[in-house]
Backbone as CSV, one residue per row, in Angstrom:
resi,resn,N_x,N_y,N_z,CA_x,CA_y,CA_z,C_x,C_y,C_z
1,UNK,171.280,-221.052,-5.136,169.967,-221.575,-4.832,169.244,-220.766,-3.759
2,UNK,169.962,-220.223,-2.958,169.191,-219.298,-2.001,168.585,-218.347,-2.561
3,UNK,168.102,-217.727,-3.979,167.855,-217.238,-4.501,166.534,-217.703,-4.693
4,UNK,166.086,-218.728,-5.424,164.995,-219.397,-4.879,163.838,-219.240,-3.792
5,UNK,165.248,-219.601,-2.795,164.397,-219.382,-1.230,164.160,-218.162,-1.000
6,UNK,164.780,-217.084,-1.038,164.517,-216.140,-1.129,163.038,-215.183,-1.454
7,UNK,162.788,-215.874,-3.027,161.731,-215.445,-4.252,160.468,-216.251,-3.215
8,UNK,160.465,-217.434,-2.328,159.752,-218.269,-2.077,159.442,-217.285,-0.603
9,UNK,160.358,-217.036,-0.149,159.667,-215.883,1.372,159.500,-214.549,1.098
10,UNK,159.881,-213.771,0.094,159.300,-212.828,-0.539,157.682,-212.995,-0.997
11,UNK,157.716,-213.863,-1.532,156.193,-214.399,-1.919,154.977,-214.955,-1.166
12,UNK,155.715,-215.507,0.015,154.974,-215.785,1.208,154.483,-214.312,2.088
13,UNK,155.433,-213.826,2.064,155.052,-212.288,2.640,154.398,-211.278,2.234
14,UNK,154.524,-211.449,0.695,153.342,-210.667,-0.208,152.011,-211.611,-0.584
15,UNK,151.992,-213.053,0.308,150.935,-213.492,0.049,150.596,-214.106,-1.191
16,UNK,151.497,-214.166,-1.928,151.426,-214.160,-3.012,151.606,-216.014,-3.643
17,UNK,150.675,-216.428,-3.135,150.500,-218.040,-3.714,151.157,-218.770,-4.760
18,UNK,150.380,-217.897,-6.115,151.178,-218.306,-7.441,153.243,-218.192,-7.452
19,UNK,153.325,-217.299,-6.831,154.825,-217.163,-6.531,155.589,-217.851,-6.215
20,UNK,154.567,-218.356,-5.176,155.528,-219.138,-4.308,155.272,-220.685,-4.998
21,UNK,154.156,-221.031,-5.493,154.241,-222.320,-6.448,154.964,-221.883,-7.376
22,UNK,155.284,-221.315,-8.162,156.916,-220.943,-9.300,157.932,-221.582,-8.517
23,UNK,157.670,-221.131,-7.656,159.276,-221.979,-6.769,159.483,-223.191,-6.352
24,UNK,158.117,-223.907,-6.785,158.338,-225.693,-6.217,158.324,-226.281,-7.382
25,UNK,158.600,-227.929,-7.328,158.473,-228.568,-7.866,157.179,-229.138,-8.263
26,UNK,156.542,-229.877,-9.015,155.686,-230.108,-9.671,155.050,-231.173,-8.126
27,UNK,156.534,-231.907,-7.820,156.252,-233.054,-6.825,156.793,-233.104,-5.580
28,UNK,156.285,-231.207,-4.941,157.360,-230.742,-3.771,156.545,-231.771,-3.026
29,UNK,157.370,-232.356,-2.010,156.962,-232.935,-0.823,157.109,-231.761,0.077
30,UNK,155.451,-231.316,1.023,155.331,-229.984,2.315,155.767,-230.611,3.155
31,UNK,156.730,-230.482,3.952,156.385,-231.639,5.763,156.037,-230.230,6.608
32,UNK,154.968,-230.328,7.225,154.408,-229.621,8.113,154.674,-229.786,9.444
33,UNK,154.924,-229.197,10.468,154.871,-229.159,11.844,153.760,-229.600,12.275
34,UNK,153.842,-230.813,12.994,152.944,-231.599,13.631,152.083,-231.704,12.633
35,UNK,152.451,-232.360,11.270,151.511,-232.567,10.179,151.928,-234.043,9.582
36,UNK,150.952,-233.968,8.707,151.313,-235.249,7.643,152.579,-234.637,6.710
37,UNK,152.590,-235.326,5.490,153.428,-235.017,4.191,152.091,-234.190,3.024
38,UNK,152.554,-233.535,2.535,151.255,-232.809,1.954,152.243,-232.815,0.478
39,UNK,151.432,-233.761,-0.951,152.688,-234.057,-1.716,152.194,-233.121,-3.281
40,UNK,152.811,-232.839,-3.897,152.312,-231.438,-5.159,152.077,-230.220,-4.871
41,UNK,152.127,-229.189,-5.835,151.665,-228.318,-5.494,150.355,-228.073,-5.150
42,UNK,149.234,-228.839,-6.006,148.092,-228.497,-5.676,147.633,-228.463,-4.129
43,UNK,148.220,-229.773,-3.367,147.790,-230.260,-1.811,148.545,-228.618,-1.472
44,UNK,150.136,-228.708,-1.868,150.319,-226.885,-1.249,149.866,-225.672,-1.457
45,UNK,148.995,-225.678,-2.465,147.752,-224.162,-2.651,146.759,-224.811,-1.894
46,UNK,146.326,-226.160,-1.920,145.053,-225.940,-0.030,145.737,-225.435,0.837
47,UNK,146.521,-226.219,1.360,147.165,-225.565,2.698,147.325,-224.471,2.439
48,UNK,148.542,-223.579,1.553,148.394,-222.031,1.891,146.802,-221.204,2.082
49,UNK,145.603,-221.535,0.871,144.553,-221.528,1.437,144.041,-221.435,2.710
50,UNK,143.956,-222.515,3.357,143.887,-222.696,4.861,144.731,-222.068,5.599
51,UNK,145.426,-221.359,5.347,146.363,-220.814,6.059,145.927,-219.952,6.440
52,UNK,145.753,-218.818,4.955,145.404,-218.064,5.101,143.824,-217.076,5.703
53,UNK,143.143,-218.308,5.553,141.723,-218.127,6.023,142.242,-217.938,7.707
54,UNK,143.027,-218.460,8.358,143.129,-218.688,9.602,144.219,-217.753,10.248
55,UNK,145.191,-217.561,9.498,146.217,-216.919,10.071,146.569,-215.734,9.243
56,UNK,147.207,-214.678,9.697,147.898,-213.493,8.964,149.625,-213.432,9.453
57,UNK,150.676,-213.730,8.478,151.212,-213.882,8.987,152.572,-213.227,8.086
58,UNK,153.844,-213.062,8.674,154.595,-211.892,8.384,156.118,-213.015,8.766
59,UNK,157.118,-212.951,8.109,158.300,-213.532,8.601,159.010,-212.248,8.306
60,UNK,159.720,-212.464,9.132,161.242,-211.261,9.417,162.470,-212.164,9.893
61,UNK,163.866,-211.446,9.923,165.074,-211.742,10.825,165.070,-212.531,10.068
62,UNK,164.971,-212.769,8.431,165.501,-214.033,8.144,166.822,-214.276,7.469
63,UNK,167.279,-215.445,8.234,168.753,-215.914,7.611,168.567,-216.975,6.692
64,UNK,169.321,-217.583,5.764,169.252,-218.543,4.838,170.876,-219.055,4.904
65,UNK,170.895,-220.207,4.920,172.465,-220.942,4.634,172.054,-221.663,3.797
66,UNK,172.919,-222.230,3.212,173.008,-223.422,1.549,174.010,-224.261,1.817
67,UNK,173.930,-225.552,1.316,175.066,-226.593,1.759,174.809,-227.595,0.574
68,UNK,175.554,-228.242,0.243,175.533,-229.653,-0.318,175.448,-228.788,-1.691
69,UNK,176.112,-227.727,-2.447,176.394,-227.467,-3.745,175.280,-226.996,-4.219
70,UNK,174.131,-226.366,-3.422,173.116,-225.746,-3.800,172.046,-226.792,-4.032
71,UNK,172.012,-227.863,-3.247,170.866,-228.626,-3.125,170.030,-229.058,-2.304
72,UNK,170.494,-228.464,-1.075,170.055,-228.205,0.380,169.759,-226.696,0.724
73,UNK,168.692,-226.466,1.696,169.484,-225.358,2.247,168.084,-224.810,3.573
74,UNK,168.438,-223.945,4.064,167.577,-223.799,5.245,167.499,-222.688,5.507
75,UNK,166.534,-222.112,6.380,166.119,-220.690,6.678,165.794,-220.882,8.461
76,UNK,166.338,-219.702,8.935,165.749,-219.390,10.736,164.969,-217.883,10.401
77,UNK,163.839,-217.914,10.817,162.886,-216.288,10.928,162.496,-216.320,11.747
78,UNK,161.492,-215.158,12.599,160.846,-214.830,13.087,159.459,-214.913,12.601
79,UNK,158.015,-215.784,12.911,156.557,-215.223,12.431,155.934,-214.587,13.309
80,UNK,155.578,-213.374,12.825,154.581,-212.167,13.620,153.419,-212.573,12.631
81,UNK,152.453,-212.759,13.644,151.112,-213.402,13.141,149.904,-212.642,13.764
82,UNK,148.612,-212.849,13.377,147.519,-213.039,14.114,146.461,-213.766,14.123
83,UNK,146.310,-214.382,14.631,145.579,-215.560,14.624,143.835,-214.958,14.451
84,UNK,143.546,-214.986,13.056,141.813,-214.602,12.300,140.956,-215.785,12.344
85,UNK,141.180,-217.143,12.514,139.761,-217.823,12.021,139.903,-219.157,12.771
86,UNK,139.588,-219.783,13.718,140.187,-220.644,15.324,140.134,-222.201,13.735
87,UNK,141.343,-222.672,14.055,141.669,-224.034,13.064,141.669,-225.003,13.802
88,UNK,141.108,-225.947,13.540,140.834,-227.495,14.497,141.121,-228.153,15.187
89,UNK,141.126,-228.139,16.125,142.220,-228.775,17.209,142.775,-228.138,17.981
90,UNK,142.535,-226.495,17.764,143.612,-225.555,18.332,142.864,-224.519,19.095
91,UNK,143.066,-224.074,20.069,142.525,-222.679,20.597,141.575,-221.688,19.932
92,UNK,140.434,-221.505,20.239,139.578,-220.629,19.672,140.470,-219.179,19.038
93,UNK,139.805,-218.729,17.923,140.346,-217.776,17.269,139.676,-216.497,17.804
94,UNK,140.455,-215.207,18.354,140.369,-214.023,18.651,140.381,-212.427,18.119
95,UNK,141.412,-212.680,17.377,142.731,-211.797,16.604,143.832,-211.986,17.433
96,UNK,144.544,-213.230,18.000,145.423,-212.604,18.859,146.803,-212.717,18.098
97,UNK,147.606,-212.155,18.665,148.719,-211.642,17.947,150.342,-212.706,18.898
98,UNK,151.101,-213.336,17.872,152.130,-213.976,18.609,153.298,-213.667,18.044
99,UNK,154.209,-213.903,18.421,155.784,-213.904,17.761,156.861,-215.317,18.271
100,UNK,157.129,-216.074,17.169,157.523,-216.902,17.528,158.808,-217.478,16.524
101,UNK,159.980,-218.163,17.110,161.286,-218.294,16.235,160.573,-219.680,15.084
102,UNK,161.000,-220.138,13.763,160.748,-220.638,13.441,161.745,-221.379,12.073
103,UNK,161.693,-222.325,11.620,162.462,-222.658,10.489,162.324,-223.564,9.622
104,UNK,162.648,-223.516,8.713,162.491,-224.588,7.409,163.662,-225.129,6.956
105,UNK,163.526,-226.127,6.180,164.913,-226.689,5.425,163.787,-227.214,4.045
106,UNK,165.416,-227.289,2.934,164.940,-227.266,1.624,165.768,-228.684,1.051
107,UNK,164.733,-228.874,0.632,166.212,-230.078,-1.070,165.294,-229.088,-2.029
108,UNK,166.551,-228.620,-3.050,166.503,-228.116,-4.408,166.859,-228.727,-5.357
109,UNK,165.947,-229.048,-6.724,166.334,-229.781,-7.403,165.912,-228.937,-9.082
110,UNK,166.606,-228.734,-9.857,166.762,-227.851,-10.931,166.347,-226.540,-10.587
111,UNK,167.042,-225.714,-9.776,166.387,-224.276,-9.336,165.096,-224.658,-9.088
112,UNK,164.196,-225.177,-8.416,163.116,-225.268,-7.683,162.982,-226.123,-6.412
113,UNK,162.167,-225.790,-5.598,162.291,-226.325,-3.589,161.436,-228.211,-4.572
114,UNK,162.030,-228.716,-3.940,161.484,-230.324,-3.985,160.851,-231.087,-2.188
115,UNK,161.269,-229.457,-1.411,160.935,-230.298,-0.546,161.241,-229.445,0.498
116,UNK,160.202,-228.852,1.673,160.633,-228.190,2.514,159.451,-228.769,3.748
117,UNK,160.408,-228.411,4.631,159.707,-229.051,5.797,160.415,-227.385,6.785
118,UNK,159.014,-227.526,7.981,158.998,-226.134,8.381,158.928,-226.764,10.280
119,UNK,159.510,-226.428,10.810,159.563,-226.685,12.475,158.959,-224.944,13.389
120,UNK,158.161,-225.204,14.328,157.955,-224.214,15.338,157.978,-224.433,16.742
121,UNK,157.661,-224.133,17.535,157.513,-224.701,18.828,155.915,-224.365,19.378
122,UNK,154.978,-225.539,18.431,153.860,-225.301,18.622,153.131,-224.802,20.141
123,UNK,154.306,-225.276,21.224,153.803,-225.198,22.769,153.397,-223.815,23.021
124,UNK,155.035,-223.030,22.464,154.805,-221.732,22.637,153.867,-220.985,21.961
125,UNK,153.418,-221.354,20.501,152.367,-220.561,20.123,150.890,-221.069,20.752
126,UNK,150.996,-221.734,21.518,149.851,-221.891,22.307,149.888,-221.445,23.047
127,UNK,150.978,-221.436,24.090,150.573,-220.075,25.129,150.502,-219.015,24.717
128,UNK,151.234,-218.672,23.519,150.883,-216.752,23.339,149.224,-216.635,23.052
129,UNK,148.533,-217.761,22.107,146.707,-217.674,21.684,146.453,-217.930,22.748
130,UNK,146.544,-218.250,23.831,145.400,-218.671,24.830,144.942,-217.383,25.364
């Protein structure tokens, strides 16, 4: 199943939207960092949308483990970003540039993510934009 995850941060890194919906479920549940539940793919092509209008962003250093017989599984990276278009609530937008540790966890359910939820340490990417 890390194979999956894999195809799913490959695709995130080439930006590549449609890709990375190949890799979910019809009824992925997103859990976002300091977010709601964002539920289908469609709610997850806005958000990447919005993402991308706002942020440029790059993961590296990434590890992946798998547990529970290939129905779990999780990732630790690095995002090298730059912050392009100031998003609501948050620090005016500059270009500024951050690096920050970050991670996700997965439920997989027939070779596709059913469910990933992503953690950062929003504090710190606020001090690096300010």
């Amino acid at each position: 199943m890390t194979d999956t995850i894999r195809r799913y941060f490959e695709a995130f890194n080439a930006k590549d939207v449609d890709a990375m919906l190949d890799c979910l479920t019809e009824d992925v549940a997103h859990h976002v960092n300091e977010g709601q539940v964002r539920e289908g793919r469609a709610r997850f092509a806005e958000f990447c949308a919005h993402m991308a209008r706002c942020y440029d962003e790059t993961l590296t250093e990434l590890v992946l483990f798998e547990a529970e017989r290939g129905t779990r599984a999780a990732a630790e990276y690095m995002v090298n970003g730059t912050y392009l278009d100031t998003d609501a609530g948050l620090p005016e937008a500059r270009g500024q540039s951050y690096r920050l540790p970050a991670g996700s966890f997965f439920t997989l359910r027939d070779g596709k993510i059913a469910r990933v939820t992503t953690y950062y340490n929003l504090a710190d990417w606020m001090a690096q934009v300010r």
